[in-house]
N, C-alpha and C positions, 0 to 999 in steps of 0.2 A: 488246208491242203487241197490239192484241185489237182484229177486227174484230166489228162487232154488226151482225147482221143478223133478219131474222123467218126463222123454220126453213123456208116454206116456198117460200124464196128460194134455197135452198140444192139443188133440182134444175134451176136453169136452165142451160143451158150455158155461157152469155156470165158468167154472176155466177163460175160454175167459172171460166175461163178469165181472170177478172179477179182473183180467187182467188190463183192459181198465181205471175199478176206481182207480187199483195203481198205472197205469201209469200219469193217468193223476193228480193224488196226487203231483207227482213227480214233474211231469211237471209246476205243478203251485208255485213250488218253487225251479223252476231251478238247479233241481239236478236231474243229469244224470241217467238212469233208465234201467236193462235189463232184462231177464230172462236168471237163469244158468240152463242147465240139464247137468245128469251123459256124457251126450255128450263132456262137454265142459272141464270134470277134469278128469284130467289123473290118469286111474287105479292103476299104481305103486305109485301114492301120495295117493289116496285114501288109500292103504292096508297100507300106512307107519302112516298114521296118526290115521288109526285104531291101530294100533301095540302100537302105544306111548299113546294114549288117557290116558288108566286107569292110567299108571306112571307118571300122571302130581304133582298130588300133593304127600306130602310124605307121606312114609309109615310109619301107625299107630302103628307096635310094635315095634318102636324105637321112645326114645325118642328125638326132634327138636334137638337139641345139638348131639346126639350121629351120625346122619343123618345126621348133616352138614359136622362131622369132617367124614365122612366114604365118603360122596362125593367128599369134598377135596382130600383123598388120589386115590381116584380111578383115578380123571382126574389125579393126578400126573403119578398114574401109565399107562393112557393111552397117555404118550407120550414116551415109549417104542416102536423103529422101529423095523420094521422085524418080530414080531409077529404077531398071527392073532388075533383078538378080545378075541374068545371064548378060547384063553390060556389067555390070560390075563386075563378073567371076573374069568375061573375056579380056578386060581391062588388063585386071589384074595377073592374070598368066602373061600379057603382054608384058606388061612395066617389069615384073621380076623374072621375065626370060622362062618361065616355064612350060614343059610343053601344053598343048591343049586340053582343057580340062582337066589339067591339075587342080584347080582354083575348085572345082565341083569338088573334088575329092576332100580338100581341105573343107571346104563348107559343109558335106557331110559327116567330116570327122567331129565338126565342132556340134551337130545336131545329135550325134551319137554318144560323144561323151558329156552332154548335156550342159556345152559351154554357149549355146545360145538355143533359146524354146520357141519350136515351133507348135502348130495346133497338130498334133500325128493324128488327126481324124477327121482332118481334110487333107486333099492333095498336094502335095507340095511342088508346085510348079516352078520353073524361074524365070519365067515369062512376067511373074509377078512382082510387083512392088517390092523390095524391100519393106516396106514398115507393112503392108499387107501380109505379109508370111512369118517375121520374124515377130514375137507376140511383145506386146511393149512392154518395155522394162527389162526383156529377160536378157537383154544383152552386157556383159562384162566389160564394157571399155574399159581399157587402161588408159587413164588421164596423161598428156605430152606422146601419145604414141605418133610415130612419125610413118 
């Protein structure tokens, strides 16, 4: 169990003494107990996991059906080498008429629900590579996707 707090919370008295009673919650049922500050999480995951947050769940002006098959094609098209992300993403809002940076959004969705891994402890740019950023193997192609 891991409380999270900002470090400089961590001289108040009252936050101490509230401290003490989670700890020792903890402790009386042998599970292991710390405190985390922004100290202890590295800034480049912090800003990626803000990045992805809001594209977790899907977007509301498509319908479930039409948002799965548009996901599917996208990871198809992100196992193209040698391009950089942001022609493929741009590509791709072209060819299926979507507006601008939809395609980001979907890419994010699929990094959030954990349908294709990237490294979240470097930055995740789309200036880069495809096979640079998307960690190998970790992608789900569906075999004949068109």
């Amino acid at each position: 169990a891991r409380t999270i707090k900002p470090s400089n919370e961590l001289e108040k008295h009252r936050v101490i003494e509230k401290f003490e009673i989670e700890r020792e919650y903890w402790y009386q049922r042998n599970v292991d107990w710390g405190i985390v500050t922004e100290n202890e999480i590295p800034k480049i995951l912090v800003n990626n996991v803000e990045w992805l947050h809001t594209s977790y769940f899907f977007h509301e002006d498509l319908s479930p059906s039409a948002y799965k098959t548009l996901l599917q094609q996208l990871k198809y098209s992100l196992s193209r080498k040698g391009v950089s992300l942001i022609e493929i993403l741009t590509q791709f809002d072209i060819q299926y008429g979507l507006e601008n940076g939809m395609a980001l959004e979907l890419f994010k969705h699929l990094i959030a629900v954990k349908e294709i891994k990237v490294d979240m402890f470097q930055p995740i740019h789309t200036h880069l590579f495809v096979e640079d950023l998307i960690l190998e193997g970790a992608q789900n192609w569906e075999k004949g996707a068109v």
